[in-house]
N, C-alpha and C positions, 0 to 999 in steps of 0.2 A: 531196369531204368525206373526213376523214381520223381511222379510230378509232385512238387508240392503248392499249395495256395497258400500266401500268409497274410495274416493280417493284424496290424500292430494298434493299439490303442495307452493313451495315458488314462490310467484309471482316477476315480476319483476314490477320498481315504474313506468316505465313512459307510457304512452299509446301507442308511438311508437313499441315500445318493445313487448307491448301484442299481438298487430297488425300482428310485423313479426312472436310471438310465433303462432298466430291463423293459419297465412298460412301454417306456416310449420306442423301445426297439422293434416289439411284439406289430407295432402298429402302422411303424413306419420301414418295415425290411420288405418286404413285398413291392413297396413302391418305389421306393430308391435303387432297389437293384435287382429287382426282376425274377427274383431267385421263387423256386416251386417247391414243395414240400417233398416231390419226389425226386429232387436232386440231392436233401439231405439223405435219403433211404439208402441201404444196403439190405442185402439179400439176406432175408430172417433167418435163413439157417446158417450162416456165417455169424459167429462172435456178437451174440445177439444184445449183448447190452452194453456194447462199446459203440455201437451206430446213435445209440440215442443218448448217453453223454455226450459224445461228441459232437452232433446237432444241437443239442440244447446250447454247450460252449461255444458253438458258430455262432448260433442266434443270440449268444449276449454280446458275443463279441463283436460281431458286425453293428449292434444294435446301438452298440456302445460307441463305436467309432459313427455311425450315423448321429447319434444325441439327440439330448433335449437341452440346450443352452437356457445357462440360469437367468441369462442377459440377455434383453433383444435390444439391438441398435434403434436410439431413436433419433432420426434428426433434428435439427435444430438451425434451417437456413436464417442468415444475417441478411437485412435487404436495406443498404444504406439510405433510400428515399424515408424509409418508415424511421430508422435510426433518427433520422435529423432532424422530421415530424415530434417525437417523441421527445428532440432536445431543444426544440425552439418552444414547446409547450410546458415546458416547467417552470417554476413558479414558487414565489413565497407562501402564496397562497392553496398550497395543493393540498387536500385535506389529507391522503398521505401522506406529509412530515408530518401534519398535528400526531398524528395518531402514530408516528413512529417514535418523536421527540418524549411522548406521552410514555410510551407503554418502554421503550429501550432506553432511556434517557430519563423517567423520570420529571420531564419538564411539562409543567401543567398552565400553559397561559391563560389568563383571565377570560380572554375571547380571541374569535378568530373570524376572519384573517386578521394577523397581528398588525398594529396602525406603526407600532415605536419596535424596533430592532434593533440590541446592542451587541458587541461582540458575542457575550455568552450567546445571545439567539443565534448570532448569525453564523457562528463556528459550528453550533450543531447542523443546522441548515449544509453547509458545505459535508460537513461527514455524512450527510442524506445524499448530497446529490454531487461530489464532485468524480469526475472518473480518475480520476487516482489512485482514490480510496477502492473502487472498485476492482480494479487492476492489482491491486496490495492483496485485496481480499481472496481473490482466483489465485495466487501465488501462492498464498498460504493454506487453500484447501488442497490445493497441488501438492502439497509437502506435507501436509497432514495425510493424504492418500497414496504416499511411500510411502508411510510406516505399516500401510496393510499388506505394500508390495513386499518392504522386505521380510514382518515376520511371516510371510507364506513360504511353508516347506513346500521340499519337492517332493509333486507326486510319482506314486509308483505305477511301472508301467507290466502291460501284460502283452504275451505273444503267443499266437494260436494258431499253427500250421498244420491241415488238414491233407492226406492224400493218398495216392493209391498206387501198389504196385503192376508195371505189366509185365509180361503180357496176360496176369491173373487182376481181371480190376477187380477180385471182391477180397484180394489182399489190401485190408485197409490197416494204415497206418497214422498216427499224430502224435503232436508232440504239445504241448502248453506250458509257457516260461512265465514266470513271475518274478518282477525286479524291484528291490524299496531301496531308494538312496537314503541312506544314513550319515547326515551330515557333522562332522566331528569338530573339537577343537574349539566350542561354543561359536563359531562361524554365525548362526543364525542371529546370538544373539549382538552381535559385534554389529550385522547389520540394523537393527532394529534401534541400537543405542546411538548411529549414526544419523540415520532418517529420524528418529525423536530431536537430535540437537537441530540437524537443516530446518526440522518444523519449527521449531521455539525462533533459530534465526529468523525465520520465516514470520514471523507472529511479532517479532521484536520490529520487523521492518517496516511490517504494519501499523505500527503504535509510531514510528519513525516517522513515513507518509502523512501518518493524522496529523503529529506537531509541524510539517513544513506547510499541508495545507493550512492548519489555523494560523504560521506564521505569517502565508501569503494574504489571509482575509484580515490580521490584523495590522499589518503594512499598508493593504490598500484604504482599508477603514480608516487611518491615519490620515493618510493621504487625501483624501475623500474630505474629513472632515475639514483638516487642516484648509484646501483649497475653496470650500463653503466658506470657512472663516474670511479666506482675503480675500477675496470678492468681496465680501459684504464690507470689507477696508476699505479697500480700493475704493468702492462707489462712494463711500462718505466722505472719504478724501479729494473723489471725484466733483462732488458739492463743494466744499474747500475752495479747490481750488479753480471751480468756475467764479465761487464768490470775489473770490481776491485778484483773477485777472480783470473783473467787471469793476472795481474800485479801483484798478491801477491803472486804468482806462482813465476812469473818471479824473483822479491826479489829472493822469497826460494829458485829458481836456482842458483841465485848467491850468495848466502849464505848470503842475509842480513837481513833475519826474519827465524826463527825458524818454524819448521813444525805448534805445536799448532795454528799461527796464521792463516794457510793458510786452516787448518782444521773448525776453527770457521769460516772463511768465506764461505767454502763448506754446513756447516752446517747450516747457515742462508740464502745462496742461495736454499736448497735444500727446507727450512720451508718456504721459497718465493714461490716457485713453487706450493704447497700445498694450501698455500693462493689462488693463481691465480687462480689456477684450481676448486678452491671451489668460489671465486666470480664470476666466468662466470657461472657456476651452476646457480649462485642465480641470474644472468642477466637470466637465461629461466624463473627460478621457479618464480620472479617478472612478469615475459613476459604472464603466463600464470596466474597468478594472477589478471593480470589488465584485460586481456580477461575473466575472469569468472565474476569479476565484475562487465565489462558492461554487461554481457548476451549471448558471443559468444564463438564459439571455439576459441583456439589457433591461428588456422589455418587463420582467418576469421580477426585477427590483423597481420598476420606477410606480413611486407615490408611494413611498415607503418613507419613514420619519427615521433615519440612522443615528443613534444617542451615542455618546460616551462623558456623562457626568463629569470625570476625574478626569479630563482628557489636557486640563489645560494644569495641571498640578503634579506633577512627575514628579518619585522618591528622591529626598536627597540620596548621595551616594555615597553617607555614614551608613545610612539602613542597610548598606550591602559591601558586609566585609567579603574582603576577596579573598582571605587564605582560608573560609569554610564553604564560600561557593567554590572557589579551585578544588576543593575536596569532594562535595557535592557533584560538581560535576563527574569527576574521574571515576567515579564510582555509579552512579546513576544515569550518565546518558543512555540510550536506545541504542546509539551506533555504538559503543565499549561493550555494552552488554551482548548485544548482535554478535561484534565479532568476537567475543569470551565464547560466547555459543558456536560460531564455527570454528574455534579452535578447538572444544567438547568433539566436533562433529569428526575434523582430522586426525584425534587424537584414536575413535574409535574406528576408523578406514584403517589405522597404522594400524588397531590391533585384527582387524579383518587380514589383513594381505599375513601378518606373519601368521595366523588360524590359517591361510592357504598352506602353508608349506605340508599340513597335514593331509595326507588326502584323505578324501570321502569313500564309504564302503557302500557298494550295490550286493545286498543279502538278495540271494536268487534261487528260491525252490520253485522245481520244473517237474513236470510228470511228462514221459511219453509210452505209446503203445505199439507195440509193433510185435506182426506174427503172432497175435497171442500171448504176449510177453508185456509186464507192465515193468514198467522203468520210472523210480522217482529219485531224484538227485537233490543237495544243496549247495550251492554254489557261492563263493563269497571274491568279491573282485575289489579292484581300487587302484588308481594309478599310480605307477613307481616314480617317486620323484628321483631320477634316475639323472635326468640331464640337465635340469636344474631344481632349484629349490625357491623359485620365485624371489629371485634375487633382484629384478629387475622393477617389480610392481612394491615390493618392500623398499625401498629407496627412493621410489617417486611418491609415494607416502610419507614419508619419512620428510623428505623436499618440502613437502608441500605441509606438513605440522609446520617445517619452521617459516617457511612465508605466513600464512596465517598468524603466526606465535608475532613475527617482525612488522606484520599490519597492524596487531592489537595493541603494540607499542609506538606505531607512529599515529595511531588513534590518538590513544593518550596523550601524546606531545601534544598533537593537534590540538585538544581538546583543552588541555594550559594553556596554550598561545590565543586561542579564540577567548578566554576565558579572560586572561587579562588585557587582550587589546580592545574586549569589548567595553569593560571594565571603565578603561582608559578612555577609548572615546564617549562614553557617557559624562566621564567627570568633567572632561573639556566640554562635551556638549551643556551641562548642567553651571556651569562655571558662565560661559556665556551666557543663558539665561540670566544668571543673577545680575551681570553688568549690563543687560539690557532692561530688566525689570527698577534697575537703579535711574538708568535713564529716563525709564517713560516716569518714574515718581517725579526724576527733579524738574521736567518738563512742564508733569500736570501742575505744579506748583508753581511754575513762572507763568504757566497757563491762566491759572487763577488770578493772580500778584496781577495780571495786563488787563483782567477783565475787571479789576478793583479799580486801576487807573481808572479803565475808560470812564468805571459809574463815578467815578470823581470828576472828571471833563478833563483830564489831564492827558489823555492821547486820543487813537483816534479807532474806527474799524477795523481799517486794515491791520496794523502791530494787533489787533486782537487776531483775524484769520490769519497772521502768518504763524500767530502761535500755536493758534489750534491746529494746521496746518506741518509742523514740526513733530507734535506730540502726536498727530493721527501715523508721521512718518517712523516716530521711533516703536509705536508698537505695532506696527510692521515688522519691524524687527524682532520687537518680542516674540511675536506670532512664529515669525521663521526660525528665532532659536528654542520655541517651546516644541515646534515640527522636527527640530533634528535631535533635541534631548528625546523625543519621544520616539525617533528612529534608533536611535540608539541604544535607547532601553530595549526594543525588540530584539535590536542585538544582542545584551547581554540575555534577555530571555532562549535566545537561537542557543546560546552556547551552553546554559541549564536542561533546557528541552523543559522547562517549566516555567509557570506565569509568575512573574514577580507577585502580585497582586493575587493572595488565595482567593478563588471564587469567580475568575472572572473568565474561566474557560470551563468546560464540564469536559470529564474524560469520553474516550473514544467508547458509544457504547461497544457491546458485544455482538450484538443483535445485527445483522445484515439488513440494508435496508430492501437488498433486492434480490 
């Protein structure tokens, strides 16, 4: 009868390695498993130099399966009270963006804390602090670390089974196996051309995320500015038209207009006020829209001076022919290129699964000892693809190239369609601009012409405020169609993933800010 002990370990490949496993084994076998130096002994006159090989291969080999791990876990608890401390405390003014904007970006402001913030600042500002971007970021170091996962070969393992026969215990016997997988068929390198494409996707989506945050800060900034503007309408229209219900009073008191008239101006003073008091609303609610945008509180933008020079002057739409931005696009978006890249990615899984149908070879020299007798063997193994030949992981491979291949072509429609309906609605948005900007001209000029009469004694105050009164009301209008040409234009920018306007966005740095 025959006990034996075994004990199995994956070795590591290089000798170094074994080296530090062996010392840390020397140090730590005694403690972990209780073992005494006269449990490895046999009896000196029995086979006198197979007991101390053999001991010595226990003690690497136990030493080994005990370890010295190259990695020690380290926590890293999340504790939401502090998280949210951390996010109501951010700020335009944190000297961390200067110094990230500065050293990753390039952006050198004259002083700080910055008084005037335009787009270009304040999209950098958002790629510092929005959590999107940071989310992007974790996603693509995740993908960046498969490619370490998959070009890691498999290690080979070893097996060392010690023991003794009875009812003679100093008949000592063992056996030690050694196994290396040998992976065939370039399999390894199928993975590795795989996890390289998910990372590039992964890197693409990143750059993807940066152009929707800066789309979000440059929509709210829009919005923001646009709503500063009419308020400050509003209120002088608001003077307007207090002036002119106080002089249609005065008529009614002298009896030269009828009450109706003096009540329809109460009436329209009164639907002015309502307006006013709802556009300074919508001056916070943009105010705190542009601050979520980049990533801060409310708190953390106000007393801040928000500029956009060119904001009231939007490209005609000759400057943007459509059949070289439709080309432009289809070729350069983030999301086409992305998924060109996961089609790369499916293209190398298909050639992975058909690399399986090879099998892999486990090369296996074993020595054992027994009675006196040494026995070394080589052994070469590998599974028979016998019952199938991975017919079923080749086809869902295969499936999945052409879904991939059928998304990067419903990209590309996508990508015309957005291209010219954006197009489209900028012309009609632009188009109206110009028949409002026609308006408020011929207005200011009948404007003038009333205020000529009056210096002649030829009419009276009021025909002058209801003209001013008119003309305050058409460029209102202008104002509202220079706010939706100017939404629009961010459309067709959405569907380029680039800034109409060279210069007025800075690219995503590289540099993490966290």
């Amino acid at each position: 009868m025959t006990i034996i002990e075994s004990f199995h370990y994956v070795a590591p490949t290089s000798l170094g390695r074994m080296a530090r496993y062996l010392q840390c084994a020397t140090a730590s076998i005694l403690h972990r498993f209780g073992l005494r130096p006269r449990k490895l002994a046999f009896h000196r006159h029995h086979h006198s130099g197979v007991p101390i090989v053999a001991s010595t291969v226990l003690l690497t080999t136990v030493g080994l399966l005990s370890g010295c791990a190259h990695y020690k876990y380290h926590p890293a608890p999340l504790s939401p009270p502090a998280l949210s401390q951390v996010l109501e405390a951010r700020s335009l003014d944190d000297p961390d963006l200067r110094a990230w904007m500065d050293h990753s970006a390039g952006f050198k402001p004259s002083s700080w804390p910055m008084r005037e913030w335009d787009l270009n600042s304040l999209t950098l500002a958002a790629f510092y602090f929005n959590p999107d971007l940071d989310v992007a970021r974790a996603n693509a170091a995740a993908a960046d670390a498969a490619i370490t996962t998959a070009a890691a070969k498999p290690n080979p393992s070893v097996s060392f089974a010690p023991g003794y026969q009875t009812p003679n215990p100093t008949q000592f016997i063992t056996s030690f196996d050694f196994s290396l997988p040998i992976e065939t068929a370039g399999k390894r390198g199928y993975r590795i051309a795989n996890a390289t494409q998910l990372s590039k996707a992964s890197r693409l989506q990143l750059g993807q995320t940066a152009w929707v945050v800066r789309s979000r800060v440059r929509a709210t900034l829009v919005d923001y500015l646009f709503a500063v503007q009419a308020a400050e309408l509003l209120r002088r229209e608001e003077g307007l038209r207090n002036a002119y219900v106080e002089l249609t009073e005065r008529r009614f008191r002298a009896g030269e207009i009828p009450l109706p008239d003096v009540t329809a101006a109460r009436i329209d003073q009164t639907a002015l006020r309502l307006t006013l008091r709802n556009a300074e609303g919508q001056v916070h609610t943009t105010h705190v829209a542009l601050a979520a945008a980049i990533g801060i509180p409310d708190s953390g933008l106000a007393g801040k001076s928000l500029i956009w020079p060119e904001i009231n002057r939007p490209p005609a739409p000759a400057s943007l022919p459509a059949r070289s931005l439709r080309s432009e696009a289809i070729q350069n978006r983030l999301d086409v290129q992305r998924a060109l890249a996961q089609y790369e990615a499916a293209q190398a899984a298909l050639q992975l699964e058909v690399a399986r149908q090879y099998p892999d070879i486990n090369l296996g020299p074993a020595y054992a000892y027994e009675e006196g007798s040494n026995f070394i063997s080589l052994s070469l193994s590998a599974v028979l693809p016998l019952r199938n030949r991975n017919e079923g992981p080749i086809a869902e491979a295969e499936a999945q190239r052409k879904v991939v291949g059928a998304q990067l072509l419903a990209m590309q429609s996508t990508v015309i369609a957005d291209t010219d309906r954006s197009l489209g609605q900028y012309t009609a948005a632009y188009t109206t601009l110009g028949e409002a900007e026609r308006s408020v001209n011929q207005l200011q000029e009948q404007q003038r012409a009333t205020i000529r009469i009056l210096q002649s004694g030829e009419t009276e105050q009021l025909t002058v405020t209801a003209a001013e009164l008119q003309t305050t009301v058409a460029e209102r209008a202008r104002l509202d169609a220079i706010h939706q040409a100017q939404l629009s234009l961010g459309l067709v920018e959405d569907a380029l993933q680039r800034p109409i306007s060279p210069g007025t966005t800075q690219p995503l740095p590289s540099g993490a800010p966290r």
